[in-house]
N, C-alpha and C positions, 0 to 999 in steps of 0.2 A: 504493500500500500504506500502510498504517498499523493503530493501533490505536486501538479505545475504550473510554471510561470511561463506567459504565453507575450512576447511582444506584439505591439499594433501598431502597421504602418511601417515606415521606411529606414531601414538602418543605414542614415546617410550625414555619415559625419564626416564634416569637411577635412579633408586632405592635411591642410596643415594645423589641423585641432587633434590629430592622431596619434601622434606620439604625447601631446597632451593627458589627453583621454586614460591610454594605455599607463602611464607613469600613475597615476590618480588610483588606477583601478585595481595595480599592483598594492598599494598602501593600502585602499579599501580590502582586498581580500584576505592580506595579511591582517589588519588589524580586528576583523570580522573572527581570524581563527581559520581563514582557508590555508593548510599547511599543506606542503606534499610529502608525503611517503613513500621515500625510495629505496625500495628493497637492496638488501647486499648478503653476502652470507660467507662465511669461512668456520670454520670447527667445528662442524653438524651443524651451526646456527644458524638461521634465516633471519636476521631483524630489518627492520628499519628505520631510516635517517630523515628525519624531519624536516622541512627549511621551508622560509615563504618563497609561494609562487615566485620561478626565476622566465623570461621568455627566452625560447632556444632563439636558435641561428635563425629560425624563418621567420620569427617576430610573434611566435606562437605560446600560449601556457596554459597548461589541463590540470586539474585538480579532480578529486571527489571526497577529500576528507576535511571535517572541520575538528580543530581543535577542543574546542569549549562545546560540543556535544560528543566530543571522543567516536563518535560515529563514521561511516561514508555514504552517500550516496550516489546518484547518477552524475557522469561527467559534465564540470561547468567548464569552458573553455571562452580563454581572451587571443583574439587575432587581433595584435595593434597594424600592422601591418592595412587592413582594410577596416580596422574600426571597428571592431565587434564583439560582439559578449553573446554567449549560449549556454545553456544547461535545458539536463535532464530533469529528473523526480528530485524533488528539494526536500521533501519531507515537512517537519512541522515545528521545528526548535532554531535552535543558532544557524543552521545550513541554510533553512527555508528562508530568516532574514535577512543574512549577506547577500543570497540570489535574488531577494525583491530588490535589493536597494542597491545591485547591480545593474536592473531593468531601469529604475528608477535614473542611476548617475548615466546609465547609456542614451535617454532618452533628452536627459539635458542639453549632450553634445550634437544630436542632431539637428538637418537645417529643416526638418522638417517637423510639423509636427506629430510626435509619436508618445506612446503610453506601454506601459509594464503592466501585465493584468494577475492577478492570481488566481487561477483557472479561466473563470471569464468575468470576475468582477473585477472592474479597476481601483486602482490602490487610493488610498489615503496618501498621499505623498510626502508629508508635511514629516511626517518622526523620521522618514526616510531621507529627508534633506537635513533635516538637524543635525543626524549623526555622519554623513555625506560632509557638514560642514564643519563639525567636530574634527575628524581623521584629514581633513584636507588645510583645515585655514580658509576655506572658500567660504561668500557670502552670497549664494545661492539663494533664490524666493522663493517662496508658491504658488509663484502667479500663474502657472499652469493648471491648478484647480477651480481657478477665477473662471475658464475659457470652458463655456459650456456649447459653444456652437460647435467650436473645434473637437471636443471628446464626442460631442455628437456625430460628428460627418464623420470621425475616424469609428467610430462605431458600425453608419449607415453601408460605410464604403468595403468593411472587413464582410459586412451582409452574411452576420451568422446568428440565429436564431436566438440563442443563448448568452449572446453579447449583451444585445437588446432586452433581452426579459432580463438580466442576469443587474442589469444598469437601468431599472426602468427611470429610476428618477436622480438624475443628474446630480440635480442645485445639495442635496445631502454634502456633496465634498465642498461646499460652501458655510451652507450651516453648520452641520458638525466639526467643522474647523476654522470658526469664526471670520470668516471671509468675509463677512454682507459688506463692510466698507470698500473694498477690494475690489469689487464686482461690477462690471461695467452694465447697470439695469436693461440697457438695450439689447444686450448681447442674451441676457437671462430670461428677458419676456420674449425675445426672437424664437429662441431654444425652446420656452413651453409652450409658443401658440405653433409652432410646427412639428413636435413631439408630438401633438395631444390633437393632428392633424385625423389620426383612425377615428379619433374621438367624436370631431367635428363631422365626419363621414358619416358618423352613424347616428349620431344627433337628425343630422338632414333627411336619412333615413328616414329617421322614426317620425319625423315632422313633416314628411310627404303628404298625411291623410289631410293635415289642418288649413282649412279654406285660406288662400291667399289673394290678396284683392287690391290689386295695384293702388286704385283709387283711394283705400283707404290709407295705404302706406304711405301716397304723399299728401293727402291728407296731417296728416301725423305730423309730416314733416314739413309740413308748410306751418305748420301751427306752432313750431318750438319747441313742444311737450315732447323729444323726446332725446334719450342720451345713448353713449355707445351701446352698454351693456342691453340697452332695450331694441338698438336694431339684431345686437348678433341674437339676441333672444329669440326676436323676430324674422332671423334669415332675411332680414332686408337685404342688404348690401347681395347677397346669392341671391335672391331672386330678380332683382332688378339687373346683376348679370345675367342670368337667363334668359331677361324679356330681351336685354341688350344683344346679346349671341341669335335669338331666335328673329331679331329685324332685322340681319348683316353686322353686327360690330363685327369684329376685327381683334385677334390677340392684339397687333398693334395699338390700336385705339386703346384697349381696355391699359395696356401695359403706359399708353402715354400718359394717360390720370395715375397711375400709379406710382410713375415717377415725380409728379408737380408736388410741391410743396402746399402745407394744408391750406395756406391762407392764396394762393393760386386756386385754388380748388374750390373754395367756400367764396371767393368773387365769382370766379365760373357758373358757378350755380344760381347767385343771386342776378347774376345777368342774364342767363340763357334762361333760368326757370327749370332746369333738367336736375333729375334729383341724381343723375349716377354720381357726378363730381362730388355733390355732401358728402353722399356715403361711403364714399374714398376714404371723404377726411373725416369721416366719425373713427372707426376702430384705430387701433394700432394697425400700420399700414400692413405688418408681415401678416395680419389677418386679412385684409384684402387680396393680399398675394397668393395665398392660401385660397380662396376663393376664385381670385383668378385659375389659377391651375385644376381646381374640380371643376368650371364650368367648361374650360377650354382642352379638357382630356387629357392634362399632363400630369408628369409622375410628379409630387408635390416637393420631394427630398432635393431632386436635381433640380429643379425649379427655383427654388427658393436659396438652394447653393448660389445655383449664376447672382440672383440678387439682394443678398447680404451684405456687401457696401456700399451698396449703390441705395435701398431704399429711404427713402427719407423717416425715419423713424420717430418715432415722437419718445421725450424722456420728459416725463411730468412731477418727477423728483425734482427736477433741478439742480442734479449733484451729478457734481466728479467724483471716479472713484478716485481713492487712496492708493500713492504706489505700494506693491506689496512690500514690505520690510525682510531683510534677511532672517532665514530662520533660525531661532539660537539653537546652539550646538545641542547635543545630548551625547553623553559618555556613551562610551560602546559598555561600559559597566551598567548604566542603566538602560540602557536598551534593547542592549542581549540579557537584560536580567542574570548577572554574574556575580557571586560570593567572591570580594579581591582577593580571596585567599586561593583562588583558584585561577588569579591573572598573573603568576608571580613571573613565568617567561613575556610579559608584556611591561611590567616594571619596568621607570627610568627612575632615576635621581631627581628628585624633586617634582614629578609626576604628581597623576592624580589617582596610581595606583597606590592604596592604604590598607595596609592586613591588618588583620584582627589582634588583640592580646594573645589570645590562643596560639594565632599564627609564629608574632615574631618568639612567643617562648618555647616554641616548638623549633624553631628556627636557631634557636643560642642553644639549645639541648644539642641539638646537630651538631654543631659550633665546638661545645664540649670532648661530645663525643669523638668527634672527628681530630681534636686535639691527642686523643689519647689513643690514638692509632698509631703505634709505629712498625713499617715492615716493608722489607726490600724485595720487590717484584723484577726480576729477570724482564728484558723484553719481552722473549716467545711468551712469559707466564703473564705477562698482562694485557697483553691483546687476547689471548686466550681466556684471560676473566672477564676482560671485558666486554666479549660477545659473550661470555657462558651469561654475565650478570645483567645484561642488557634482554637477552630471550628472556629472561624472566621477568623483567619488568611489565607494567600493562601496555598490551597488543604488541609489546616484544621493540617497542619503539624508544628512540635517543634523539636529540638534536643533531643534526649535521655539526654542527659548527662547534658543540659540544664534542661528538667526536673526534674531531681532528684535533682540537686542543690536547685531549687527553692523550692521543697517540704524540702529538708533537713534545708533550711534558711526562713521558711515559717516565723519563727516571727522577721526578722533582717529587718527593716525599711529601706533599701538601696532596697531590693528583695521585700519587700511588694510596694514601689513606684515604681520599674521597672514592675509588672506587672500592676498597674496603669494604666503607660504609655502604657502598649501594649495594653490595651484594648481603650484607648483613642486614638491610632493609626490607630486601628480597626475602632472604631467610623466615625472619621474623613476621613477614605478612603486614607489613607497615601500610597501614590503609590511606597514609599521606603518601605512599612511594611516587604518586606520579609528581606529586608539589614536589621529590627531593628533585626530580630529573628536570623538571621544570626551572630550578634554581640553577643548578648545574647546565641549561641552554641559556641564562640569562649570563655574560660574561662581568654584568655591571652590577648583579645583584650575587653575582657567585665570588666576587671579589672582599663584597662589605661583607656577609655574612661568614664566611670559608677562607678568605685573604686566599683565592685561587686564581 
């Protein structure tokens, strides 16, 4: 079992944002806990050597294990080379985060716009850039949550079943991530009177049987008595294109009222006496457009695409929105939801990695003990412990970089008693063994605790 992360739309990151992109995404998957695991084996033992994603000669780097879930699952793979990020089954813990918030930083770099889905609902974005800006230094926004036409068309255009029912309502990544200042209203009432376009279809339906009577409608509207909400009530504005369609109009004609501006419209009318022009400028005009397109037998999605900046829109707020603000950072500690006692190969010097009391007394006990180790390891006899002691650690794994240290320091009495202690750790069934090997990958936290 597990889950996946599905991108939407174009993975078209420009040319010289590529090595960008790719340097950014190495940091991200290292500090997520995407490590690799590279088998090696000599003495009957098979272990392996840990290290963050490195890209080979072709600009390429594959992974499937995460550190901080100790797990693996399906291969994520970065091509900086052509700009790209892919994975298999993410599962549902630390793995599953890093690959949202890969879909997430890849979609930033594109020039197009695109979206990171988890299965087929799109993401909350906002925790995914905090910590995106945390790992990076970058001041990344959310204003890609703002843009509900944009998630719509990239919705319309993917034309899968499940996208659509899976996102039926947009403006949530709005609301639930306090966005309303953010929000361009035009862009938001465009989005819900063309989403809610089936809606409208079946409304008119069901309002076929009810007497329609020209004469009273300009009646109506000769008179003053009446407002938007009571023509769309009243399918005025549709009907009056229907009588318009059924004398000769013209998409053209219909589309020329469509584009004037209301107060063009509402002289037109008062001069000529003809009521279509009002009814132009009664509704929000994407609902005319919307209208246009069922009287005139077009598909309403692509329709309404061609004329998104071009309609003359009305905004009766009176407000700009607010540019989005950077989002603040979020520790990969609180995001990944991680005890620091189990970030100790993430540890710097003055860091925002903090262990527990438990930890650092657990730590000086080591300290102690590893004091009181004295004993001369041959060559052959300590690479030969050190795979016997390394297989027995959990999943049989060491740091790369830890490795080589220790073979390079094979005769330095500090490094012959630290592998001692790790087989005596072993021994003993030390339920911290992985925090000691963790310490021992850290060269800056293996030095204060161990003077190694």
């Amino acid at each position: 079992m597990g889950t996946f992360s599905y991108f939407l739309g174009e993975m078209d990151i420009p040319e010289e944002r590529r090595e960008e992109f790719a340097q950014g995404a190495l940091k991200l998957l290292r500090a997520g806990g995407m490590l690799i695991a590279e088998p090696t084996s000599m003495f009957g033992h098979q272990i392996y050597l840990l290290h963050p994603p490195e890209l080979d000669e072709e600009g390429r780097a594959y992974g499937c294990y995460n550190y901080f879930e100790d797990d693996c699952w399906e291969n994520w793979s970065l091509d900086a080379k052509n700009g790209r990020f892919a994975c298999g089954k993410i599962g549902y813990r630390q793995f599953h985060a890093v690959a949202l918030a890969m879909g997430v930083y890849t979609s930033l770099y594109c020039k197009s716009f695109s979206a990171a889905t988890l299965e087929s609902r799109l993401l909350y974005e906002g925790r995914f850039i905090g910590w995106i800006n945390y790992v990076l230094g970058t001041q990344f926004t959310n204003w890609r949550d703002t843009q509900m036409w944009k998630f719509y068309k990239l919705l319309m255009e993917e034309d899968r079943e499940s996208l659509l029912r899976d996102n039926k309502n947009l403006t949530a990544l709005i609301w639930d991530q306090g966005l309303e200042k953010n929000v361009d209203i035009n862009d938001l009432v465009f989005y819900g009177i063309v989403s809610s376009a089936p809606d409208m279809k079946k409304r008119l339906k069901e309002n076929e049987a009810l007497a329609r009577d020209p004469e009273t409608r300009r009646k109506i509207l000769a008179s003053g008595k009446h407002d938007m909400q009571h023509c769309l009530d009243h399918n005025y504005l549709y009907d009056a294109l229907v009588d318009f369609r059924a004398k000769g109009g013209t998409l053209k004609q219909a589309e020329h009222y469509l584009l004037m501006p209301e107060e063009d419209l509402r002289a037109l009318a008062k001069e000529t006496g003809d009521e279509l022009p009002l009814l132009f400028a009664l509704p929000n005009r994407a609902y005319a457009a919307v209208f246009v397109a069922m009287v005139f037998d077009l598909e309403v999605f692509p329709y309404l695409d061609k004329l998104h900046d071009v309609l003359p829109l009305r905004d009766d707020t009176d407000r700009t929105p607010v540019p989005c603000p950077p989002v603040p950072p979020i520790s990969t500690q609180e995001w990944l939801k991680l005890d620091p006692d189990d970030m100790a190969y993430y540890w710097t010097p003055g860091g925002d990695v903090h262990f527990s009391d438990e930890m650092n007394a657990w730590m000086a006990g080591l300290a102690l003990e590893l004091d009181g180790i004295h004993v001369t390891l041959s060559p052959q006899e300590f690479l030969k412990t050190l795979f016997q002691n390394i297989a027995g650690c959990d999943k049989k794994s060491f740091f790369r970089e830890a490795f080589y240290d220790f073979i390079a320091h094979q005769t330095d009495p500090r490094f012959q008693a630290a592998l001692v202690l790790l087989g005596r750790l072993v021994q003993r069934e030390e339920q911290n063994l992985r925090r000691y090997v963790a310490i021992l990958g850290n060269p800056a936290l293996r030095k204060q605790v161990f003077d190694l």
